[in-house]
C-alpha positions in Angstrom: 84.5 112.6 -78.0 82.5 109.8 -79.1 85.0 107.3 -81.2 88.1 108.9 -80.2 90.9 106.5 -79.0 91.8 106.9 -75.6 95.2 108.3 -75.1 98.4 105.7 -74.2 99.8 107.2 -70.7 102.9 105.9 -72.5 102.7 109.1 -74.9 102.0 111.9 -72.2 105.2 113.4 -70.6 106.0 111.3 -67.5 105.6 113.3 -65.1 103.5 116.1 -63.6 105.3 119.2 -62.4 103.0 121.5 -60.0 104.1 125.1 -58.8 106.9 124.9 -60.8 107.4 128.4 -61.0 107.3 128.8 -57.0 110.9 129.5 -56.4 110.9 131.5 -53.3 112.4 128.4 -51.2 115.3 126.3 -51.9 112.8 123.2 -51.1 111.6 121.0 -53.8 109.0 117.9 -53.8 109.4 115.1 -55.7 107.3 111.5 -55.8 108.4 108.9 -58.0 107.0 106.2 -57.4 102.9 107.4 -57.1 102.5 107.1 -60.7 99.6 105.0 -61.4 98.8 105.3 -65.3 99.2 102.0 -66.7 100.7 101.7 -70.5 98.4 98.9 -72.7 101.3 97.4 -74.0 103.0 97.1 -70.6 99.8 95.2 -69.2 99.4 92.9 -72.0 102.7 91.9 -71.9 102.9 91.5 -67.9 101.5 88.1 -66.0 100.2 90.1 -63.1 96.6 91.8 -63.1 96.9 95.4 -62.7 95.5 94.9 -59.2 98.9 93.2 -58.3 101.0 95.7 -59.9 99.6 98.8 -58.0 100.5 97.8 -54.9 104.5 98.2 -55.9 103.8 101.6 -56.5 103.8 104.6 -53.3 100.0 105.3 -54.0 98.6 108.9 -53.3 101.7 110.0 -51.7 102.1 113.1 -54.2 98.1 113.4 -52.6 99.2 113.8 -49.1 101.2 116.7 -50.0 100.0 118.2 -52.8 98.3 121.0 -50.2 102.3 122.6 -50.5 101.3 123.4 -54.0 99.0 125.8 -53.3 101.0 127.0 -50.3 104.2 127.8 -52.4 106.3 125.2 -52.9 106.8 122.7 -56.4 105.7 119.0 -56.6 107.1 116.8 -59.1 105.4 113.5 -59.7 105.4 110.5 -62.1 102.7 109.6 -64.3 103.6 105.9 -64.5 104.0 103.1 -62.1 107.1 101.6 -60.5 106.6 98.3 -62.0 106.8 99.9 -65.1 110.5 101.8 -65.0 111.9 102.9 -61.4 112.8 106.4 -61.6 114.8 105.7 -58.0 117.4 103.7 -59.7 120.7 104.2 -61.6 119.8 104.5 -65.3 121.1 101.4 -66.4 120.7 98.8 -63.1 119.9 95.9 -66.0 118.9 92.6 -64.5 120.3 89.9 -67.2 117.8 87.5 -65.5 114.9 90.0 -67.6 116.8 91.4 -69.8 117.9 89.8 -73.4 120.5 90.1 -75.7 124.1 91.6 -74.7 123.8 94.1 -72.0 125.7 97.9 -72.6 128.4 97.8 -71.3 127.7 100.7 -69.1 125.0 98.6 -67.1 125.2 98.2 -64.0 124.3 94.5 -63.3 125.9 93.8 -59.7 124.0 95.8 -57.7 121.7 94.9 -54.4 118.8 96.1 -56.0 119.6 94.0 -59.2 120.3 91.0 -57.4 116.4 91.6 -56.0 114.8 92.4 -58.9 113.9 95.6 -58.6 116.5 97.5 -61.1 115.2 100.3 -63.6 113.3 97.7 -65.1 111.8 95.5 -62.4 111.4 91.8 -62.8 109.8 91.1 -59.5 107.2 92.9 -57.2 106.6 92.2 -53.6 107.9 89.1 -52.4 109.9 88.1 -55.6 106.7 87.4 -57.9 107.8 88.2 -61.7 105.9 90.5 -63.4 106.9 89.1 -67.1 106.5 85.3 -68.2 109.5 85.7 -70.1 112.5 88.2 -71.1 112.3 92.0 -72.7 114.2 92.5 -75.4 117.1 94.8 -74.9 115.5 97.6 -77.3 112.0 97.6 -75.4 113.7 98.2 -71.6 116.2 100.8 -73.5 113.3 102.4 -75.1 111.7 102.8 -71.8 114.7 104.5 -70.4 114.6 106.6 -73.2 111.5 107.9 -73.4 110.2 108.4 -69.8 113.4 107.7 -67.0 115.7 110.6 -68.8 113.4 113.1 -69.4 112.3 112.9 -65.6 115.8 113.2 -64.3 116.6 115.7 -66.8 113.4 118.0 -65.7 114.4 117.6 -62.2 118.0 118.1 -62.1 116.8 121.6 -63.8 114.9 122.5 -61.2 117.2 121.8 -58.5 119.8 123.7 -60.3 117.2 126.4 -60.5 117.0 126.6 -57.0 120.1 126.4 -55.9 121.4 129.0 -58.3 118.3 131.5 -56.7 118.9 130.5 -53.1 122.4 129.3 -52.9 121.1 125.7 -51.6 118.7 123.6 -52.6 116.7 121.0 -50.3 114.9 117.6 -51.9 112.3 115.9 -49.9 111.8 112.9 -51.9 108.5 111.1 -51.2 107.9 107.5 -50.4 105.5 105.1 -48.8 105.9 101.7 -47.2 104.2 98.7 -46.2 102.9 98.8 -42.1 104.7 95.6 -41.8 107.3 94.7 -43.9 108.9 90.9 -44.5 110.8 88.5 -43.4 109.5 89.6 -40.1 106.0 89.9 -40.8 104.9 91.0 -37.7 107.8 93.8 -37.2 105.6 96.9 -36.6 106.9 100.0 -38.7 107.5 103.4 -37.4 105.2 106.4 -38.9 108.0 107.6 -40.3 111.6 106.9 -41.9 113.6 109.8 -42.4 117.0 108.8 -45.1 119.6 110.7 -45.5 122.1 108.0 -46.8 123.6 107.7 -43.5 124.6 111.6 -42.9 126.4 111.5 -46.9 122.9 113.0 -48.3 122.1 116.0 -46.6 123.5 118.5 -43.9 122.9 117.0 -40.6 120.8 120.4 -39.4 118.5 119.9 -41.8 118.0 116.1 -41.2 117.7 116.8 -37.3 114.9 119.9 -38.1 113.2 117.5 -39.9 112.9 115.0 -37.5 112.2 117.0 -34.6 109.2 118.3 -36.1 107.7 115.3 -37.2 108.8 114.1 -33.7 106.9 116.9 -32.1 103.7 116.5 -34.3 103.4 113.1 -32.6 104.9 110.9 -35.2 106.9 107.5 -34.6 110.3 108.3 -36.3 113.6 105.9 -37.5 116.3 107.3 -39.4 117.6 105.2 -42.0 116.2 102.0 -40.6 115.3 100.1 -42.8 115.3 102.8 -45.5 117.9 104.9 -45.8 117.7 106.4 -49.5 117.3 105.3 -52.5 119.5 106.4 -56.0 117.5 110.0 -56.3 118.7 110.8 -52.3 122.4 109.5 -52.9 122.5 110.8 -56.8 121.3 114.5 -56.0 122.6 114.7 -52.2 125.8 116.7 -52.3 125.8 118.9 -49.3 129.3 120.2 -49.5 127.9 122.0 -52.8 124.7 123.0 -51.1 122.3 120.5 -52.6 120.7 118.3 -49.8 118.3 115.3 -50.5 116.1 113.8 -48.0 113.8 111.0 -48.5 111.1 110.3 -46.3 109.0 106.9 -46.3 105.6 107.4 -44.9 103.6 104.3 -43.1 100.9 103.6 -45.6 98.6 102.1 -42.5 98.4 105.6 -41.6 96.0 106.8 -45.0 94.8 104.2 -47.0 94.0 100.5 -46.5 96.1 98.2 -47.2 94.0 95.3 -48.9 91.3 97.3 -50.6 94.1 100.0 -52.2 92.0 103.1 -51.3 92.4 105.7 -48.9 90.4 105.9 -46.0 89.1 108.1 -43.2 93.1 109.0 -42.1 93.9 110.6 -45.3 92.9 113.8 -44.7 94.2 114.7 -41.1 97.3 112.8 -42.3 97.6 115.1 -45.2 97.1 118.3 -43.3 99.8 116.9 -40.4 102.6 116.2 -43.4 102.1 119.5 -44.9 102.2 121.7 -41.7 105.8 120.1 -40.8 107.0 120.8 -44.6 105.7 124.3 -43.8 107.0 125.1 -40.2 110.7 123.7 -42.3 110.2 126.4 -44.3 109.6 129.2 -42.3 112.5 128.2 -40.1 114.4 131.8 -40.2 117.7 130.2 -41.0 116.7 128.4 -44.0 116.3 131.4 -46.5 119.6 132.8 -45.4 122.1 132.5 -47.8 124.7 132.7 -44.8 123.0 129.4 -43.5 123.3 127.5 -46.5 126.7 127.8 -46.0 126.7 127.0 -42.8 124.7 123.7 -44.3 127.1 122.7 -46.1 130.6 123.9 -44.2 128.7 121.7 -41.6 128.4 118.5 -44.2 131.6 118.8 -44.8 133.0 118.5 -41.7 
Protein backbone atom coordinates (compact mmCIF):
# COMPACT_ATOMS: atom_id res chain seq x y z
CA UNK A 1 0.00 0.00 0.00
CA UNK A 2 1.05 3.24 -1.13
CA UNK A 3 2.52 5.33 2.06
CA UNK A 4 2.60 2.46 4.29
CA UNK A 5 5.88 2.08 6.37
CA UNK A 6 7.71 -0.85 5.58
CA UNK A 7 7.82 -3.33 8.34
CA UNK A 8 11.18 -3.57 10.87
CA UNK A 9 12.30 -7.42 10.44
CA UNK A 10 13.20 -6.58 14.07
CA UNK A 11 9.20 -6.80 14.93
CA UNK A 12 8.41 -10.14 12.94
CA UNK A 13 8.96 -13.36 14.98
CA UNK A 14 12.54 -14.51 14.41
CA UNK A 15 12.28 -17.23 12.82
CA UNK A 16 10.40 -19.24 10.22
CA UNK A 17 9.01 -22.66 11.14
CA UNK A 18 7.99 -24.89 7.88
CA UNK A 19 6.13 -28.30 8.27
CA UNK A 20 5.89 -27.88 11.66
CA UNK A 21 3.23 -30.11 12.04
CA UNK A 22 5.07 -33.09 10.11
CA UNK A 23 5.78 -35.28 13.10
CA UNK A 24 6.03 -38.62 11.62
CA UNK A 25 9.96 -38.76 12.06
CA UNK A 26 11.99 -38.02 14.99
CA UNK A 27 14.22 -35.76 12.52
CA UNK A 28 14.09 -32.03 12.76
CA UNK A 29 15.89 -29.11 10.59
CA UNK A 30 17.11 -26.30 11.88
CA UNK A 31 19.36 -23.19 10.19
CA UNK A 32 20.36 -20.45 12.27
CA UNK A 33 22.54 -18.70 10.82
CA UNK A 34 20.63 -18.08 7.04
CA UNK A 35 18.77 -15.26 8.32
CA UNK A 36 19.25 -12.36 6.08
CA UNK A 37 16.58 -9.60 7.13
CA UNK A 38 18.56 -6.72 8.29
CA UNK A 39 16.97 -4.47 11.33
CA UNK A 40 17.37 -0.37 10.37
CA UNK A 41 18.54 0.34 13.61
CA UNK A 42 21.18 -2.44 13.58
CA UNK A 43 22.60 -1.02 10.12
CA UNK A 44 22.75 2.47 11.14
CA UNK A 45 24.46 1.82 14.05
CA UNK A 46 27.04 -0.82 12.40
CA UNK A 47 30.40 0.57 10.49
CA UNK A 48 30.13 -2.18 7.86
CA UNK A 49 27.89 -1.84 4.60
CA UNK A 50 25.32 -4.51 4.65
CA UNK A 51 27.32 -6.09 1.81
CA UNK A 52 30.05 -6.94 4.43
CA UNK A 53 27.75 -8.15 6.95
CA UNK A 54 26.05 -10.92 4.72
CA UNK A 55 28.81 -12.70 4.16
CA UNK A 56 29.00 -13.78 8.17
CA UNK A 57 25.74 -15.22 7.67
CA UNK A 58 25.22 -19.28 6.11
CA UNK A 59 23.29 -17.85 3.01
CA UNK A 60 20.54 -20.05 1.40
CA UNK A 61 21.33 -22.92 3.36
CA UNK A 62 17.62 -23.25 4.78
CA UNK A 63 17.24 -23.15 0.47
CA UNK A 64 19.21 -26.13 -0.12
CA UNK A 65 16.96 -28.06 1.95
CA UNK A 66 13.84 -26.66 2.11
CA UNK A 67 12.67 -29.53 -0.71
CA UNK A 68 12.31 -31.83 2.92
CA UNK A 69 9.41 -29.52 3.66
CA UNK A 70 7.34 -30.62 1.19
CA UNK A 71 8.62 -34.20 1.59
CA UNK A 72 7.64 -34.45 5.34
CA UNK A 73 9.99 -33.27 7.47
CA UNK A 74 10.07 -29.47 9.64
CA UNK A 75 12.53 -26.64 8.84
CA UNK A 76 13.26 -24.06 11.32
CA UNK A 77 15.06 -20.97 10.17
CA UNK A 78 16.03 -17.52 11.38
CA UNK A 79 14.87 -14.42 9.99
CA UNK A 80 17.86 -12.26 11.08
CA UNK A 81 21.52 -12.41 10.36
CA UNK A 82 24.40 -13.75 12.49
CA UNK A 83 26.03 -10.45 12.76
CA UNK A 84 23.05 -9.35 14.37
CA UNK A 85 22.65 -12.04 17.56
CA UNK A 86 24.11 -15.70 17.13
CA UNK A 87 21.49 -18.06 17.92
CA UNK A 88 24.60 -20.90 18.03
CA UNK A 89 25.89 -19.49 21.15
CA UNK A 90 25.29 -19.66 25.02
CA UNK A 91 22.70 -16.98 25.88
CA UNK A 92 24.88 -14.81 27.63
CA UNK A 93 28.65 -15.37 25.86
CA UNK A 94 29.11 -11.28 26.54
CA UNK A 95 32.25 -9.83 25.10
CA UNK A 96 33.24 -6.89 27.65
CA UNK A 97 35.43 -5.56 24.76
CA UNK A 98 31.47 -4.58 23.07
CA UNK A 99 29.66 -4.64 25.65
CA UNK A 100 29.24 -1.63 28.35
CA UNK A 101 28.34 -1.23 31.71
CA UNK A 102 28.65 -4.14 34.42
CA UNK A 103 28.14 -7.42 32.77
CA UNK A 104 25.32 -10.08 34.61
CA UNK A 105 26.84 -11.97 36.44
CA UNK A 106 25.69 -15.01 34.74
CA UNK A 107 27.71 -14.02 31.51
CA UNK A 108 29.83 -16.04 30.24
CA UNK A 109 32.82 -13.86 29.24
CA UNK A 110 35.91 -16.54 29.08
CA UNK A 111 34.90 -18.40 26.43
CA UNK A 112 36.89 -19.22 22.88
CA UNK A 113 34.28 -17.81 21.03
CA UNK A 114 34.32 -14.57 23.21
CA UNK A 115 37.89 -14.33 23.15
CA UNK A 116 37.24 -14.11 19.04
CA UNK A 117 34.51 -11.94 18.86
CA UNK A 118 31.89 -13.88 17.90
CA UNK A 119 29.73 -14.30 21.27
CA UNK A 120 25.78 -13.87 21.13
CA UNK A 121 26.48 -10.41 20.24
CA UNK A 122 29.30 -10.42 17.75
CA UNK A 123 31.92 -7.65 17.64
CA UNK A 124 33.85 -8.91 14.74
CA UNK A 125 33.12 -10.62 11.34
CA UNK A 126 35.57 -12.46 9.20
CA UNK A 127 38.96 -11.91 9.90
CA UNK A 128 38.52 -9.78 13.18
CA UNK A 129 36.88 -6.49 11.39
CA UNK A 130 34.44 -4.86 14.09
CA UNK A 131 31.08 -4.40 13.10
CA UNK A 132 30.39 -1.38 15.70
CA UNK A 133 32.69 1.89 16.01
CA UNK A 134 32.06 1.84 19.46
CA UNK A 135 30.33 -0.17 22.49
CA UNK A 136 26.46 -1.33 22.99
CA UNK A 137 24.97 -0.51 25.90
CA UNK A 138 24.24 -3.35 28.17
CA UNK A 139 20.28 -2.85 27.70
CA UNK A 140 20.41 -2.82 23.72
CA UNK A 141 22.48 -6.45 23.55
CA UNK A 142 20.04 -7.68 26.51
CA UNK A 143 17.15 -6.46 24.64
CA UNK A 144 18.30 -8.44 21.62
CA UNK A 145 18.55 -11.58 23.62
CA UNK A 146 15.24 -10.91 24.82
CA UNK A 147 13.35 -10.46 22.08
CA UNK A 148 14.62 -12.72 19.29
CA UNK A 149 17.57 -15.38 20.82
CA UNK A 150 14.88 -16.79 23.62
CA UNK A 151 12.00 -17.04 21.76
CA UNK A 152 13.96 -19.19 19.04
CA UNK A 153 15.38 -21.57 21.58
CA UNK A 154 12.29 -21.72 23.28
CA UNK A 155 10.22 -22.64 19.89
CA UNK A 156 12.81 -25.19 19.23
CA UNK A 157 13.35 -26.93 22.36
CA UNK A 158 9.33 -27.50 21.90
CA UNK A 159 9.63 -29.12 19.05
CA UNK A 160 12.32 -31.42 19.83
CA UNK A 161 10.46 -32.38 22.93
CA UNK A 162 7.59 -32.89 20.63
CA UNK A 163 9.32 -35.41 18.80
CA UNK A 164 10.96 -37.12 21.10
CA UNK A 165 7.92 -37.60 23.23
CA UNK A 166 6.01 -39.06 19.72
CA UNK A 167 8.96 -41.22 18.64
CA UNK A 168 11.00 -41.90 21.66
CA UNK A 169 14.16 -40.05 20.08
CA UNK A 170 14.63 -37.14 18.40
CA UNK A 171 17.44 -36.34 15.68
CA UNK A 172 18.69 -32.45 14.93
CA UNK A 173 20.48 -31.88 11.72
CA UNK A 174 21.63 -28.43 12.35
CA UNK A 175 22.57 -26.54 9.11
CA UNK A 176 25.66 -24.61 8.40
CA UNK A 177 27.84 -23.32 5.61
CA UNK A 178 31.47 -22.49 5.27
CA UNK A 179 34.00 -20.68 3.43
CA UNK A 180 35.87 -23.07 0.39
CA UNK A 181 39.00 -21.94 2.00
CA UNK A 182 39.25 -20.93 5.32
CA UNK A 183 42.26 -18.79 7.14
CA UNK A 184 45.20 -18.75 8.34
CA UNK A 185 45.90 -21.18 5.69
CA UNK A 186 44.40 -19.57 2.86
CA UNK A 187 45.02 -22.03 0.45
CA UNK A 188 43.78 -25.22 2.66
CA UNK A 189 41.14 -26.67 0.38
CA UNK A 190 37.89 -27.60 2.37
CA UNK A 191 36.12 -30.92 2.18
CA UNK A 192 32.25 -30.85 0.75
CA UNK A 193 31.28 -31.68 3.84
CA UNK A 194 31.91 -31.54 7.81
CA UNK A 195 29.82 -33.68 9.73
CA UNK A 196 29.98 -32.49 13.99
CA UNK A 197 29.00 -34.37 16.47
CA UNK A 198 31.00 -32.80 19.36
CA UNK A 199 33.45 -35.43 19.15
CA UNK A 200 30.98 -38.63 19.69
CA UNK A 201 29.32 -36.52 23.05
CA UNK A 202 26.41 -35.16 20.56
CA UNK A 203 24.81 -37.86 19.01
CA UNK A 204 24.77 -41.85 18.91
CA UNK A 205 27.68 -42.93 16.89
CA UNK A 206 25.15 -45.07 14.37
CA UNK A 207 23.54 -42.19 13.46
CA UNK A 208 26.71 -40.08 12.84
CA UNK A 209 28.29 -43.09 10.75
CA UNK A 210 24.69 -43.47 8.56
CA UNK A 211 25.15 -40.08 7.95
CA UNK A 212 28.38 -40.00 6.66
CA UNK A 213 28.24 -43.01 4.67
CA UNK A 214 25.55 -41.64 2.64
CA UNK A 215 26.98 -38.47 1.91
CA UNK A 216 30.14 -40.53 1.27
CA UNK A 217 28.29 -42.64 -1.22
CA UNK A 218 26.58 -39.67 -3.01
CA UNK A 219 30.15 -38.71 -3.95
CA UNK A 220 30.78 -36.05 -1.35
CA UNK A 221 34.31 -35.09 0.28
CA UNK A 222 33.54 -35.72 4.03
CA UNK A 223 35.65 -34.65 7.60
CA UNK A 224 34.21 -35.24 10.80
CA UNK A 225 34.71 -32.63 13.24
CA UNK A 226 37.66 -31.07 11.40
CA UNK A 227 37.67 -28.12 11.72
CA UNK A 228 34.05 -27.83 12.86
CA UNK A 229 32.91 -29.93 15.22
CA UNK A 230 29.62 -28.24 16.69
CA UNK A 231 28.63 -25.35 17.80
CA UNK A 232 26.39 -24.49 21.27
CA UNK A 233 22.87 -25.77 19.52
CA UNK A 234 24.83 -29.45 18.70
CA UNK A 235 26.45 -29.60 22.30
CA UNK A 236 23.24 -27.79 24.12
CA UNK A 237 20.54 -30.17 22.63
CA UNK A 238 22.88 -33.42 21.99
CA UNK A 239 22.07 -35.74 24.88
CA UNK A 240 21.99 -39.23 23.36
CA UNK A 241 21.81 -41.14 26.58
CA UNK A 242 18.15 -39.48 26.74
CA UNK A 243 17.47 -40.09 23.09
CA UNK A 244 18.02 -36.59 21.79
CA UNK A 245 20.83 -36.55 19.09
CA UNK A 246 22.25 -33.34 17.42
CA UNK A 247 24.21 -33.27 14.33
CA UNK A 248 25.53 -30.32 12.63
CA UNK A 249 26.61 -30.35 9.21
CA UNK A 250 28.73 -27.57 7.51
CA UNK A 251 28.23 -27.49 3.78
CA UNK A 252 31.17 -26.08 1.28
CA UNK A 253 29.58 -22.90 0.02
CA UNK A 254 31.89 -23.25 -3.38
CA UNK A 255 29.59 -25.94 -4.03
CA UNK A 256 26.17 -23.42 -4.70
CA UNK A 257 26.74 -19.98 -4.75
CA UNK A 258 29.74 -17.74 -5.54
CA UNK A 259 31.64 -16.63 -3.22
CA UNK A 260 32.43 -12.87 -4.24
CA UNK A 261 29.21 -11.92 -5.94
CA UNK A 262 26.93 -13.54 -2.83
CA UNK A 263 24.50 -15.30 -5.18
CA UNK A 264 23.83 -18.71 -6.05
CA UNK A 265 24.84 -20.11 -9.13
CA UNK A 266 24.36 -22.85 -11.60
CA UNK A 267 25.36 -25.71 -8.65
CA UNK A 268 22.46 -24.76 -6.46
CA UNK A 269 20.01 -26.78 -7.81
CA UNK A 270 21.69 -30.31 -8.24
CA UNK A 271 23.31 -29.44 -4.96
CA UNK A 272 19.96 -29.00 -3.44
CA UNK A 273 18.34 -32.12 -4.81
CA UNK A 274 21.83 -34.27 -3.73
CA UNK A 275 21.44 -32.85 0.21
CA UNK A 276 17.83 -33.63 0.27
CA UNK A 277 17.93 -37.28 -1.09
CA UNK A 278 20.65 -38.25 1.69
CA UNK A 279 18.33 -36.55 4.48
CA UNK A 280 15.61 -38.76 2.87
CA UNK A 281 17.38 -42.25 2.31
CA UNK A 282 18.28 -41.29 6.66
CA UNK A 283 14.92 -41.39 7.02
CA UNK A 284 13.63 -44.32 5.45
CA UNK A 285 16.43 -46.24 7.09
CA UNK A 286 14.01 -49.17 8.65
CA UNK A 287 15.70 -48.81 12.01
CA UNK A 288 15.23 -45.33 12.58
CA UNK A 289 11.31 -45.29 13.22
CA UNK A 290 11.69 -48.21 15.68
CA UNK A 291 11.24 -47.24 18.98
CA UNK A 292 13.48 -50.47 19.92
CA UNK A 293 16.35 -48.65 17.89
CA UNK A 294 16.17 -45.50 19.59
CA UNK A 295 17.17 -47.33 22.34
CA UNK A 296 19.57 -49.04 21.00
CA UNK A 297 20.79 -45.21 19.97
CA UNK A 298 21.24 -44.26 22.95
CA UNK A 299 22.26 -47.60 25.16
CA UNK A 300 24.88 -47.34 22.41
CA UNK A 301 25.87 -43.48 23.37
CA UNK A 302 26.14 -44.39 26.55
CA UNK A 303 28.46 -46.89 26.35
Amino acid sequence: MAGQVPLDPADLPPFILEGEENRTTPLFLNSPHSGDLFPPHFLARSQLARSALRRASDLYVDSLFRPLVAAGLPLMSARLPRSYLDLNREPLELDPRLIAGNLPVDANTRSLRVAGGLGTIPRVIGDQVEIYAGKLPLEEALARIEAHYVPYHLRLHRELARRHRDHGMVLLLDLHSMPSQTLPRPHRNMPDLVIGDRFGSSAAAVLVEQLEHLARCAGFRVERNQPYAGGYITEHYGRPGLGWHAIQIEVNRALYMDEARLEPHDGFAGLSEALCEIVTQLVAEQAFDSRKSALHFSQKAAE
